[in-house]
C-alpha positions in Angstrom: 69.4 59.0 -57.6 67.7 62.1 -57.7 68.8 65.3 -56.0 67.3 66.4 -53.3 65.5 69.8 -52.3 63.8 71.7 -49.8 60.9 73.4 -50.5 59.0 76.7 -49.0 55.3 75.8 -49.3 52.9 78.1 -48.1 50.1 76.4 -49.9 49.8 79.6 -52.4 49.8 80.0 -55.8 53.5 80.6 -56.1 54.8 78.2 -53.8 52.5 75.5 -55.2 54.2 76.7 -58.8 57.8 76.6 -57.5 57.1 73.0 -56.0 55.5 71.8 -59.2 59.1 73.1 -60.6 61.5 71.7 -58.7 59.6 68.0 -59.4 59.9 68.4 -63.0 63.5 69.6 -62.8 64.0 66.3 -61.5 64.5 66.6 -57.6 63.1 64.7 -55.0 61.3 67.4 -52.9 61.1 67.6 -48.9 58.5 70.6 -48.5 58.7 72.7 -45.2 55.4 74.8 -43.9 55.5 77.5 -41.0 52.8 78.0 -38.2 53.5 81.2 -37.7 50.9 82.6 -35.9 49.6 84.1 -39.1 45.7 85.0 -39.3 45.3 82.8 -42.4 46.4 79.6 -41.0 43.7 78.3 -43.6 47.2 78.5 -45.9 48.5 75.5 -44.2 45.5 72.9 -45.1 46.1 73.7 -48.7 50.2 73.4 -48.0 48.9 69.5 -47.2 46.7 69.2 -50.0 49.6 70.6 -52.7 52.1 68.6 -51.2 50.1 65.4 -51.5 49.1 66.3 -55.2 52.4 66.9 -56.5 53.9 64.0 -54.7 56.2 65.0 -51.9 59.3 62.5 -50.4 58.1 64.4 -46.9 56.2 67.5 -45.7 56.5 69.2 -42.6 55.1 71.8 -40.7 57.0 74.0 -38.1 55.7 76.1 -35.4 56.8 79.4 -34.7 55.2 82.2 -32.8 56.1 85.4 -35.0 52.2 87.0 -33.6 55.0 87.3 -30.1 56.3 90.1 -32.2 53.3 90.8 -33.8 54.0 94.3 -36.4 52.2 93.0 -39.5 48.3 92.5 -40.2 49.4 88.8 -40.9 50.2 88.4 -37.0 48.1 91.3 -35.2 45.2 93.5 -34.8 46.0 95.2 -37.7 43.4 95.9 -40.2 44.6 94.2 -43.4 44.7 96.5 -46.6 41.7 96.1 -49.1 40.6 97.2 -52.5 44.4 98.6 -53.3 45.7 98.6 -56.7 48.8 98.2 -58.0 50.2 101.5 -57.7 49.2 101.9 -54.5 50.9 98.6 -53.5 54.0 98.8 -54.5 54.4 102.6 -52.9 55.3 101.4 -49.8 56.2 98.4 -47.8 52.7 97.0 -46.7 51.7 96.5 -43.5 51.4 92.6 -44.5 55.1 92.7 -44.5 55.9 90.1 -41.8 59.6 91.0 -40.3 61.9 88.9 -41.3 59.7 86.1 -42.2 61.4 84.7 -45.3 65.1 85.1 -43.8 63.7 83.3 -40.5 62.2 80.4 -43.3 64.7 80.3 -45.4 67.5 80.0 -41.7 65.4 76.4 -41.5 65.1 75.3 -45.1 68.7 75.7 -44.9 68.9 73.9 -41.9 66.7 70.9 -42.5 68.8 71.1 -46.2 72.0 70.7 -44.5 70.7 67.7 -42.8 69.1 66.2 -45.8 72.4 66.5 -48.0 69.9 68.7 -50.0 72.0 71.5 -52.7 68.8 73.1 -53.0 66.1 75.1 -52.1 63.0 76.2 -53.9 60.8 79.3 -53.0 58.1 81.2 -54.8 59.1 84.7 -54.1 58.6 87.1 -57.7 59.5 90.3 -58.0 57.5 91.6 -61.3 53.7 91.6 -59.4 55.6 93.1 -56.2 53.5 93.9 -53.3 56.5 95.8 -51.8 58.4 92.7 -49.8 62.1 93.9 -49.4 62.9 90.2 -48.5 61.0 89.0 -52.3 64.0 90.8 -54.4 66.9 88.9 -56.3 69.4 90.9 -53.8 68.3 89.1 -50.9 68.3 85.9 -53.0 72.0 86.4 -53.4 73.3 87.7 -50.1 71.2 84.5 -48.1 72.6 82.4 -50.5 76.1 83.9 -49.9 75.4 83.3 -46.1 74.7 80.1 -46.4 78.0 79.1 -48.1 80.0 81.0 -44.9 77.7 79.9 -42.1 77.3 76.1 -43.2 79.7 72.9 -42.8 78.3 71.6 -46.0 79.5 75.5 -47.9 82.2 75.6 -46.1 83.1 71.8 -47.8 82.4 72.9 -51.0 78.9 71.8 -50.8 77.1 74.8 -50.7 73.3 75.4 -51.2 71.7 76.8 -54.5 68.8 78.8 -54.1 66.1 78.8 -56.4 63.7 81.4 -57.8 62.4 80.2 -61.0 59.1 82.3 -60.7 61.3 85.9 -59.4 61.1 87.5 -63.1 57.9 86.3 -64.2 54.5 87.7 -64.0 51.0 86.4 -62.1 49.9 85.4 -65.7 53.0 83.7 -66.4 53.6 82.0 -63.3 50.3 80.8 -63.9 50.4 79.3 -67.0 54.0 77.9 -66.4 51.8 75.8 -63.1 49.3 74.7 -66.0 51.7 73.2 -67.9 53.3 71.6 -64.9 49.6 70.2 -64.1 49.4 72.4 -60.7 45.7 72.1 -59.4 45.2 75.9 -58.0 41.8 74.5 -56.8 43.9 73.6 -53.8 46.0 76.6 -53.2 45.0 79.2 -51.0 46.8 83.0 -51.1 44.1 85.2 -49.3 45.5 87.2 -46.5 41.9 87.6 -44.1 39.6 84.6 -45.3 36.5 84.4 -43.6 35.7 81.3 -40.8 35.0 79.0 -43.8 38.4 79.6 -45.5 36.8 81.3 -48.4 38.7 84.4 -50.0 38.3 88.2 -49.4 38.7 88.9 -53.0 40.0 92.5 -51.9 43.5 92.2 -49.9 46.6 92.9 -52.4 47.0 89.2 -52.7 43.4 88.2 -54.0 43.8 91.4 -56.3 46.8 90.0 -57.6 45.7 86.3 -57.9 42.5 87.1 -59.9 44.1 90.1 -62.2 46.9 87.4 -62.6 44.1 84.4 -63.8 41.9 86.8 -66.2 45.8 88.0 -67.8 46.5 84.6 -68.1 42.9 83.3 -69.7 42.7 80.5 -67.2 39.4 79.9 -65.4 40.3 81.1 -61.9 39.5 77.9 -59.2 39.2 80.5 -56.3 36.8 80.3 -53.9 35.6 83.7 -53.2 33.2 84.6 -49.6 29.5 85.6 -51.1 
């Protein structure tokens, strides 16, 4: 039988990676989407299509209402940074930093894991092409993961859940060319933060500056479609 595994799809480029990942480490994947009240919600069409294409046991997607608290440009009126580079990205904590969003996530992976029998659970965060997430770092990683042995009947058993990162130390380019040689279609991903009414890319906001600097570093074509 093969182990089972929860799996934070966002429908981006790293999630889509990670998933690609934990189905050629062998695990049968149960992936878990959030509508979130986030601006891109385009995201969660190409969450479907990545699932589908990489062959998911089940997919859901949960709805949450994080634009109640609002505090990020991903779930208010807040103008969304554009045309930023690297520097300039990682000097601060953006204000596309949703509060608390991947503890809250990772509180129902864990969850829906527990009820699965899943030991583990993939995500896509990385930490090399940082766009200034405190909840992307290997610390966090640990202490969740830590949490989850204390808070959880099946840790508590001896059971505990294993969190995986397998993209946290690589770059855009590698993570990338890692998904290539897993066969991931980025034509279906999406990572744009403010997409236009057609779903097409900004090409400006920190994670379409990213994305493309992470395609050209890498030498693969990049599938993205950009708004004229």
């Amino acid at each position: 039988m093969p182990e089972k595994a929860v799996v934070l799809l966002s429908g981006g480029l790293d999630s889509a990676t990670a998933l690609a990942v934990a189905k050629n480490d062998g695990c049968e994947c149960y992936c878990l989407s959030f509508r979130y009240g986030q601006r891109h919600e385009v995201e969660l069409d190409a969450a479907a299509k990545v699932a589908e294409s990489i062959d998911c046991r089940e997919s859901r997607v949960i709805d949450i209402d994080l634009a109640a608290f609002g505090g990020s440009a991903l779930t208010a009126d807040i103008a969304v940074p554009k045309g930023r580079d690297e520097k300039e990205m990682a000097a601060h904590i953006p204000v596309t930093y949703v509060p608390a969003r991947n503890t809250i996530f990772l509180s129902y992976a864990l969850g829906w894991a527990e009820v699965l029998d899943a030991r583990r659970i993939y995500l896509g965060v990385n930490a090399v092409d940082y766009s200034g997430y405190p909840d992307c770092r290997p610390e966090f990683i640990a202490a969740f993961e830590q949490l989850a042995a204390l808070a959880t009947k099946a840790g508590v058993e001896g059971r505990p859940v294993k969190l995986h990162t397998p993209l946290i130390a690589l770059s855009k380019a590698e993570i990338i060319r890692l998904g290539v040689s897993l066969g991931v279609d980025y034509a279906l991903t999406h990572s744009c933060y403010d997409p236009d009414k057609k779903g097409f890319a900004c090409g400006e906001c920190d994670s379409c500056v990213l994305r493309r600097k992470g395609f050209l570093a890498a030498g693969v074509p990049d599938p993205t479609r950009y708004a004229p």
